[in-house]
N, C-alpha and C positions, 0 to 999 in steps of 0.2 A: 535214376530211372534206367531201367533195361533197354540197351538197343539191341533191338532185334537185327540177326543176321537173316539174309535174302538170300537165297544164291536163284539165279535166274539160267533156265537150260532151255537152248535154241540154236540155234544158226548164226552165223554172224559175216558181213558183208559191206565191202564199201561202194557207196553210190555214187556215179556219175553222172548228176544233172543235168541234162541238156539241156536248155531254155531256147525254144521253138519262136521263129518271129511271127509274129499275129498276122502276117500277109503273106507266109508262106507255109501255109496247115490252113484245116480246115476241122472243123466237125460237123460231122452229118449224126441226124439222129433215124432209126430205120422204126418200121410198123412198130413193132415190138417197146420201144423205148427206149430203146440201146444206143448210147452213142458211142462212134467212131471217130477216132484219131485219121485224117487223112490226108497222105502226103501221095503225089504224081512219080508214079516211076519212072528212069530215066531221067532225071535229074540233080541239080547238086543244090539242092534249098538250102542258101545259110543259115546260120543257128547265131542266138544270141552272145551266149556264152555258159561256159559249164563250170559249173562247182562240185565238188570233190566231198562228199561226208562221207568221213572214216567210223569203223565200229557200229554198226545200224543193224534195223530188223528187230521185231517184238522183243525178242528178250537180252539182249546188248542195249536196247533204249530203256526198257524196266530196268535195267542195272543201273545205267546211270541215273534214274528219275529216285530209286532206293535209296542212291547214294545223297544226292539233291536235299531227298529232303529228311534226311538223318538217321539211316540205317545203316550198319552195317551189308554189305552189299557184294556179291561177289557173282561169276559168272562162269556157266560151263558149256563149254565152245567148240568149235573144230575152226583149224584154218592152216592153211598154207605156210614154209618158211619162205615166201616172196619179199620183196616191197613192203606191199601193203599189209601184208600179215605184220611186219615189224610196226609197222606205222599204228596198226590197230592195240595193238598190245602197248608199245608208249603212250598211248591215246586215253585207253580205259587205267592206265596207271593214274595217270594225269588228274582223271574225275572220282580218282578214290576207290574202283573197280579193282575189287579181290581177282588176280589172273588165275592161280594155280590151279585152278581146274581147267585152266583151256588144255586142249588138245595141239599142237602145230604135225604138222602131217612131214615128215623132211619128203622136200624133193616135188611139192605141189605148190600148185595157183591155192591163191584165198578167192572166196568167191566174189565177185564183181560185178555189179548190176547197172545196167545205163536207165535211167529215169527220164523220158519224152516229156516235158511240161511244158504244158499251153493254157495261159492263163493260170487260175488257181487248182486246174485237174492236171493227170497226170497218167501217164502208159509205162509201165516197167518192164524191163526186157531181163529175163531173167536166166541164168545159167548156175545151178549149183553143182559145184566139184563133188567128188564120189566120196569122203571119206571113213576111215574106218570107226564108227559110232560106239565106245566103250566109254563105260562109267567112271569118272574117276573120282576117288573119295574123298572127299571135303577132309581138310585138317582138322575144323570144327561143325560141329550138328549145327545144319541149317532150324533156327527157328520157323524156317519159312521157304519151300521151293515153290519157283514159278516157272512154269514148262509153257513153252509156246510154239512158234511154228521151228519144225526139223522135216529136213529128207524124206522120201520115202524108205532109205536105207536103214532108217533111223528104228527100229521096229525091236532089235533086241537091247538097245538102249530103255527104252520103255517096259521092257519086264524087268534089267536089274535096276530102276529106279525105285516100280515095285517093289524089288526086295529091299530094295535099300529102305521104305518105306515101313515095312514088316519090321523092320528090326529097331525104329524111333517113331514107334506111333505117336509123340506128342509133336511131331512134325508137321505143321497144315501144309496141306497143297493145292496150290492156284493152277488153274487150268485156263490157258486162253487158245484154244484153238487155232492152227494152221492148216493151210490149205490140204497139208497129206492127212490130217487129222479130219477133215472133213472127208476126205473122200476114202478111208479107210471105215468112218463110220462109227456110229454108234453102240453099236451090237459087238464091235472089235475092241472099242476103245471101255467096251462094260467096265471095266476093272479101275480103269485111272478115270472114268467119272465118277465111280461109287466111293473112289479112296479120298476125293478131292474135295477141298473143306469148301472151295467157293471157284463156278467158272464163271467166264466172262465172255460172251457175245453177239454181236448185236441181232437185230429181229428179225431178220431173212434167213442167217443161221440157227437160228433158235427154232427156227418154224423147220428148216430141213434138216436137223437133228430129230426134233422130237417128231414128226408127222404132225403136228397140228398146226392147227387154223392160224395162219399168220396175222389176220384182224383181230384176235382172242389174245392179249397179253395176258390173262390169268392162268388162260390153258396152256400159255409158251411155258411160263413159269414151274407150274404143276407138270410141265411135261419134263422138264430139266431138272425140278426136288427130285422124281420118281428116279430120277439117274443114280441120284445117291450126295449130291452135296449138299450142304447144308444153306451155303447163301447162292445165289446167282443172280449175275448181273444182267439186264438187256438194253442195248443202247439203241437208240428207234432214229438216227437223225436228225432234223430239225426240229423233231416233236420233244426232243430232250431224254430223258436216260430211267431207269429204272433199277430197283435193287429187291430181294426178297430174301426176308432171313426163315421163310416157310410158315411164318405165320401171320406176315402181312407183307402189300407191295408198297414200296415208297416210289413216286415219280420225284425228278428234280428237271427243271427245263434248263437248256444251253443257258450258260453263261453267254453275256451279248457280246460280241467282237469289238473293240473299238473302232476297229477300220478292217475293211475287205480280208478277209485270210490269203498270206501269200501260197503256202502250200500243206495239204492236210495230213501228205506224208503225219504218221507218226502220231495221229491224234488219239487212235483207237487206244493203241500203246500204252500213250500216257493217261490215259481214261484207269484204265484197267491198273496199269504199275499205281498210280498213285493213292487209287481204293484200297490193294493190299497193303502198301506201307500205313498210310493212316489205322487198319485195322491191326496192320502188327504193333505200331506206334502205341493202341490202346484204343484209339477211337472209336465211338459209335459207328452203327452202318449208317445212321444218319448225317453226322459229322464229316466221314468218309465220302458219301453220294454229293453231299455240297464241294468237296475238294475238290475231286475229280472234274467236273467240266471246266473250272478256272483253269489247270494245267494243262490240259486239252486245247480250250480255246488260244492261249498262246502258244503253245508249239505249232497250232495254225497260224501265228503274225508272223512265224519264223521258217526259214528254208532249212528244209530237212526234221527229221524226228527229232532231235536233241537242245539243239540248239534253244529254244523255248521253255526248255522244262526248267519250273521253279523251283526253290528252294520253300522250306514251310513261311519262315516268316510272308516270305511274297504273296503266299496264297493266303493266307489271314489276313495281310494287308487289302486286296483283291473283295475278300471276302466281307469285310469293314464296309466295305464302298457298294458292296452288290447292289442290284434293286430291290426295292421291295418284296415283289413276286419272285425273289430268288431265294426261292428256301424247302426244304423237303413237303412231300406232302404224303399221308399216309390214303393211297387208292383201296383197297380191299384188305380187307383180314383186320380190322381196327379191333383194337377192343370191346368186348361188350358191356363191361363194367365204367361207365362215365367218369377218367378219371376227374373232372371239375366238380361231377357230383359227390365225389366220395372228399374229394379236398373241403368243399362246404360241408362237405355234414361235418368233420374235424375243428370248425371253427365257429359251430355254432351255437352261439351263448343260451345258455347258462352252463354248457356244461364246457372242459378242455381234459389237455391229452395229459394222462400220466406219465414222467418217463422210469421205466424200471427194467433201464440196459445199460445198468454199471459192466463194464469188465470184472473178469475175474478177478483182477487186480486189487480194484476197488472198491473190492464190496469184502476183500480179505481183510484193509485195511478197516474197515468200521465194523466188522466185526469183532477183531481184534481189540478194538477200542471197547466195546459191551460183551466183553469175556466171552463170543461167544465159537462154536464151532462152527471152521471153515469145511466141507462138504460138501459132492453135488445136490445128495440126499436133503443136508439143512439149508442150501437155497433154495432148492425148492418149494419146502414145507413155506421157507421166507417168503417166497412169489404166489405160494396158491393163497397165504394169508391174505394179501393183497388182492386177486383176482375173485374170491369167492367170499368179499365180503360184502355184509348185504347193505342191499339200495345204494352204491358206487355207481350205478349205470345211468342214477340219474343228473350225475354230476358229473361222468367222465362219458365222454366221446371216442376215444383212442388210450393205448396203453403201449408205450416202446418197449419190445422184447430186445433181451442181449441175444444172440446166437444160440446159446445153451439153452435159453429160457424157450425158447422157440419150439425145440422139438422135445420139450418135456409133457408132462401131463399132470393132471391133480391125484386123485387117491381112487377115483372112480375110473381111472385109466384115460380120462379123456382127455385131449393134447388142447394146450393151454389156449390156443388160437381159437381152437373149435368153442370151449369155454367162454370167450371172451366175445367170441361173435353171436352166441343163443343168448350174450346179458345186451347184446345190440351194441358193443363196444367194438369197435374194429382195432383188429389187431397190426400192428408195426412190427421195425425191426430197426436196430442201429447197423447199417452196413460198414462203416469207416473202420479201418483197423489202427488205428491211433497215430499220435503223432510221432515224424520223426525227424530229426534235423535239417534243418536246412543247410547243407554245405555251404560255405562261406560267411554262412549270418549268423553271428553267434547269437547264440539266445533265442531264436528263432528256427520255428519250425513249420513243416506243411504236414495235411492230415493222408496219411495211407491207405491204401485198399482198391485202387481200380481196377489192379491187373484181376483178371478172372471175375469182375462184377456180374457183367452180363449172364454168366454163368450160375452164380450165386444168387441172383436178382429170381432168375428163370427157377429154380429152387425153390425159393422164398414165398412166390407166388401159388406153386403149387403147397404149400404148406397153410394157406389162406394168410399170407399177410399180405395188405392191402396200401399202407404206407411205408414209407422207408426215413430214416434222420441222417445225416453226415454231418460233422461236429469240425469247424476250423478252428484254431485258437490264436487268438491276439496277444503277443505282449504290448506293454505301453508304457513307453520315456518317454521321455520328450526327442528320444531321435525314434522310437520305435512306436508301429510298425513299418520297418522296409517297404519302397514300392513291392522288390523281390520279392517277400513273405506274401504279400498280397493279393500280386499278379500268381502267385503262386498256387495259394490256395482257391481263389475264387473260380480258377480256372480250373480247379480238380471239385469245388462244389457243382459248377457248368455241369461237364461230361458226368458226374453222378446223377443227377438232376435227368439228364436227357436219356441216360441210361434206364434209370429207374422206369420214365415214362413208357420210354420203349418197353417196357415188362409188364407194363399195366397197374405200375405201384405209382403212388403219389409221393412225391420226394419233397421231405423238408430240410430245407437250409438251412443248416445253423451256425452264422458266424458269429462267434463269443469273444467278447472282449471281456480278456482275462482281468479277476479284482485284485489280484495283489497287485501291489503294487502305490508307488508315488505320485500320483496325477489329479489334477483335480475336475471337476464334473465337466468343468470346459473343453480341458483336452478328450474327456470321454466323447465327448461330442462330435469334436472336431475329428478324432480318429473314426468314430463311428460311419458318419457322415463319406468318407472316403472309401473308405470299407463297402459301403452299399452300393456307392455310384460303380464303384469296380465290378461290384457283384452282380449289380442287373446289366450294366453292359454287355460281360460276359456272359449271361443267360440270354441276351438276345444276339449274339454273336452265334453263340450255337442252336439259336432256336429252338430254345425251349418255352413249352406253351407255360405262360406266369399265368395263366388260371386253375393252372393245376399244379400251383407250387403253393407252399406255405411257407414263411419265414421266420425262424426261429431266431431269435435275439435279445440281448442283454437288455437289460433296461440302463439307462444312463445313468452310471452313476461315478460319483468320486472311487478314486483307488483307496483298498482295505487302510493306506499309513493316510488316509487323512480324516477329519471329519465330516461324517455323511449326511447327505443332504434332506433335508424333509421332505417327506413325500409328496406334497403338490410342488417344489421343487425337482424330484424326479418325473414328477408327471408332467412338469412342463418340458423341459430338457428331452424328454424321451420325445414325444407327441409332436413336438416343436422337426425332429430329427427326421423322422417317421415321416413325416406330413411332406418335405420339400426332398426326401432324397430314395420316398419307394413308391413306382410305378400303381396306382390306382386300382390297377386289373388283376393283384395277385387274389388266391380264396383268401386268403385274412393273414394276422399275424400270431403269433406266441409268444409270449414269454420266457425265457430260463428264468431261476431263481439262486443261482453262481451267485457267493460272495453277500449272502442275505440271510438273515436271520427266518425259520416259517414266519415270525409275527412280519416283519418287515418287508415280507413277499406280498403277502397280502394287503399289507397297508398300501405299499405303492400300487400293486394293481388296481385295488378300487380306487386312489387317488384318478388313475390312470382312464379308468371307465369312468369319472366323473365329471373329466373334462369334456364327454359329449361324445355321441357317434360319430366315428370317425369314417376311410373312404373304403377302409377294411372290415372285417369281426376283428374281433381284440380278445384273445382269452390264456390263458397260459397253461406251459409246459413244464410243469416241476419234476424237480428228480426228489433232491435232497430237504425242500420244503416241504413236501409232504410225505419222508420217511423215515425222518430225524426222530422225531417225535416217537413216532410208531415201533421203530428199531428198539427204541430204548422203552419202550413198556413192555414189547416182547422179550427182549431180553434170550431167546431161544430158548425159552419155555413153552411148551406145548399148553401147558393150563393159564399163560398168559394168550393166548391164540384171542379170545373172542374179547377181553379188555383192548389189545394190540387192532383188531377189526373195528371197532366203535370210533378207537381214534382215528384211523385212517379216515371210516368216514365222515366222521365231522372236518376233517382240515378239505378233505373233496368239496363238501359243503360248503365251508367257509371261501373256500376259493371259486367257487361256483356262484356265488351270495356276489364276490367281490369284482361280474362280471358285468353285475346291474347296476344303475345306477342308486344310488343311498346314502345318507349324509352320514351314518354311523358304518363302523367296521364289524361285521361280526365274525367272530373267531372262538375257538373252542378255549382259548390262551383267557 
């Protein structure tokens, strides 16, 4: 997996904490609401005691928070050859913090801040040194800069970042606003909030940047897209946090504190650093908006901004234990299309989903096998056989496009989607980009494709596809599968899943236990069974709604070197699996037909509906059951076209037939 490099540009400064004694300060609060720090002049108030944090301030704390939780991480600085300059620079070596961009000024102070805390608030006394603000060039391309509070000096430093920008437009840039950045303004800062992939801050600034209604979170919002970034964050307080990718706003509430916060120093920081790492990480904005307040709330249990910030495991463990009510929620801009309603019409009997998203790959091999010619030209001709033959609509629900197939068309120019949605068949896609090894576990693998989904997904939809498939694959020994393979994959089925939803598509799961293989129906079982419990964990881990999921899966069976089991055998084994190890509330399930003969797909399914309505729909999702047949009467002859169409649709039939209950099989065989 890619780690993303960071490099983080700001000010940098070490704080000395003074801890103020609770009977020698006061705070007064005045008309306005304002409270004050107040100490009697003329006198010598002792103080508690002071602590020293080295390397602090918005973007020295995102570096370390990058580093934390598994980025590559680096920081661009100004400071002093003092003391504390050296000490700051050992410091950020220490936590993994790339220096060579810092700046050291010969012959200056590094900047030094005294922190007044009383209680869990706090008054910072602040004095920044002059220095000379120049760009220095990264050894390597930031996947990602994050610019926060600088100088007001600071001012030609921000047009050659600009340029520096101009020249690696696949660069994102996070903006979190500083105090000169506020009060230089809007109108000045036009250019690095329209270049900026995502800002962040919270809802007082939000309302004095944009001029609007500080009670109107849509209008803070819509007043921050119009700036020019794409996502923007708003953090409101006690009321919890907000996120919008411009076409909806997600709320997330605080994360609860275990115990009082000792100081907040550093919370905003770690708010905002931990959103971009998760998004350069790969993550959802959803996924992302849940991280963020757990590494926030503990940089509050801890003195100073750093000190706190967790590593990923921490905050998934954190996240494991949340409450309930801790989970995103979509406020405004939702989809208009229901996805639960589009997930039930996909599962509802008598008819199920075609799948016809082999890769290029795969569909060269079974060509090659029925002599026939590989071409974009003759899959096509291959897929509009399929999509325009007559009365399939009443037996098919959905149809999985490959990529290719997607943005193709029939012969009357019309793109295949549009085709398939006037026959009331809603069109899919297969998003995964296949498997690839798993480093260290021989034999095993995880399925690829997240990087740039969101992107693809956002495509997809405007193309009118409506569901999405991601395909994990199992192998099975009796030592295999790895937890690692596992953990591995179900956690990249997760984030596609939540991804998809985010886009307005319905995301089916499909973890496939592969059939070759030595095993017999028991272990099919027994791997099955752990395979699921992993997999819905992990979908309620990242909260993804299971009513707008589908579950695509093997039916239980022995591996291809044994002898297989009879179908009310499989029907029971499967049904048996199904029943104690998948949550009650997804839209239904599917079948693959992997490692089956068409006659044998069909036998167990109807075995399968015969055991009785279950807490799902029950219908299947064939690829190779129902195009075995059909490939080989076509033959990629055009004057076999409407022989190759009859048979397609009798095996739709026959599997359509095998969703209702009935004591005989019917099959075109």
């Amino acid at each position: 997996m890619h780690k993303p490099y960071i490099l983080a540009i700001g000010d940098i400064v070490t704080d000395a904490f003074i801890k103020l004694k609770d009977d020698e300060a006061k705070v007064e609060t005045d008309e306005q609401g304002n409270k004050h720090l107040v100490l009697p002049f003329g006198t010598k108030p002792p103080y508690d005691h002071v602590d020293i944090v080295q390397a602090v301030g918005p973007s020295p704390n995102a570096s370390v928070a990058f580093s934390r939780l598994g980025a590559h991480s680096g920081l661009m600085a100004y400071m002093g050859d003092d003391i504390p300059g050296k000490d700051m620079l050992a410091y950020l070596g220490e936590q993994n913090v790339d220096t060579s961009t810092i700046s050291v000024a010969e012959g200056m102070k590094s900047n030094y801040w005294y922190v007044l805390r009383y209680g869990a608030e706090r008054t910072i006394l602040v004095k920044n040194e002059q220095y000379d603000y120049k760009w220095q060039e990264p050894a390597q391309v930031p996947d990602w800069i994050y610019l926060s509070a600088l100088d007001g000096a600071s001012w030609e430093l921000h047009m050659e970042l600009l340029g520096y920008l101009r020249k690696h437009p696949d660069t994102k840039l996070v903006f979190q606003p500083g105090t000169f950045h506020f009060k230089w303004g809007a109108e000045k800062l036009a250019e690095i909030y329209a270049r900026s992939y995502m800002v962040c801050m919270n809802k007082e600034e939000a309302a004095d940047v944009t001029g609007r209604d500080l009670s109107n979170i849509e209008d803070l919002f819509d007043g921050l897209h119009n700036l020019g970034s794409e996502v923007v964050v708003i953090t409101d307080g006690p009321q919890g946090s907000y996120a919008s990718d411009g076409k909806k706003i997600i709320s997330i509430p605080n994360y609860p504190d275990p115990k009082p916060p000792t100081d907040r120093t550093g919370a905003g920081d770690a708010f905002a650093s931990t959103i971009t790492t998760a998004l350069a990480l790969g993550e959802s904005l959803e996924t992302a908006l849940t991280w963020a307040p757990i590494n926030s709330m503990n940089v509050c249990q801890h003195l100073g901004a750093q000190a706190g910030l967790l590593d990923k495991e921490a905050i998934l463990t954190l996240l494991g234990n949340a409450p309930d009510d801790y989970k995103p929620t979509v406020i405004a801009g939702a989809h208009d299309a229901p996805l639960e309603d589009i997930a039930r019409s996909l599962v509802e009997n008598p008819k199920g989903i075609f799948a016809a998203d082999e890769s290029g790959g795969s569909i060269n091999k079974r060509f090659i096998q029925y002599g026939i010619e590989d071409s974009e030209e003759v899959r096509r001709q291959y897929r509009q056989l399929f999509f325009t033959a007559p009365e399939v609509e009443h037996y098919l629900s959905g149809v999985i496009l490959f990529d290719e197939t997607a943005r193709q068309a029939a012969d009357n120019k019309q793109p295949f989607p549009e085709l398939l949605s006037e026959r009331g068949i809603i069109p899919g896609v297969k998003v995964d980009k296949g498997i690839v090894a798993l480093p260290g576990f021989d034999g095993e693998g995880v399925t690829s494709g997240l990087d740039g989904l969101p992107e693809r997904l956002a495509e997809y939809h405007a193309l009118g596809l409506r569901f999405a498939k991601w395909r994990a694959a199992f192998t099975v020994t009796d030592a295999l599968p790895s937890d690692a393979a596992i953990a591995a994959n179900v956690h990249a089925l997760a984030r596609y899943a939540l991804d998809c939803q985010n886009a307005g598509i319905v995301p089916i799961v499909e973890p496939e236990i592969v059939h070759e293989g030595d095993f017999s129906i028991d272990r099919a079982q027994e791997v099955t069974a752990r395979i699921l419990d992993a997999l819905f964990e992990e979908l309620a881990l990242l909260g993804v709604n299971r009513k707008a999921i589908i579950l695509k899966t093997s039916m239980v069976l022995a591996g291809s070197k044994q002898e297989q089991s009879s179908a009310e055998a499989v029907a029971k084994a499967t049904v048996s699996t199904l029943v104690h190890h998948v949550p009650h509330d997804i839209a239904g399930i599917v079948f693959l037909s992997g490692g089956q003969t068409p006659e044998q797909a069909t036998a167990n399914l109807q075995a399968i509906t015969n055991l009785g309505e279950q807490a799902w729909p029950i219908t299947f999702s064939f690829s190779r059951a129902l195009q075995e047949p059909v490939l080989e009467v076509w033959g990629g002859q055009p004057e076999n076209t409407e022989h190759a169409q009859a048979t397609f649709t009798g095996l739709a039939k026959a599997n359509s037939d095998a969703t209702v209950q009935q004591d005989t099989i019917k099959t075109i065989f």
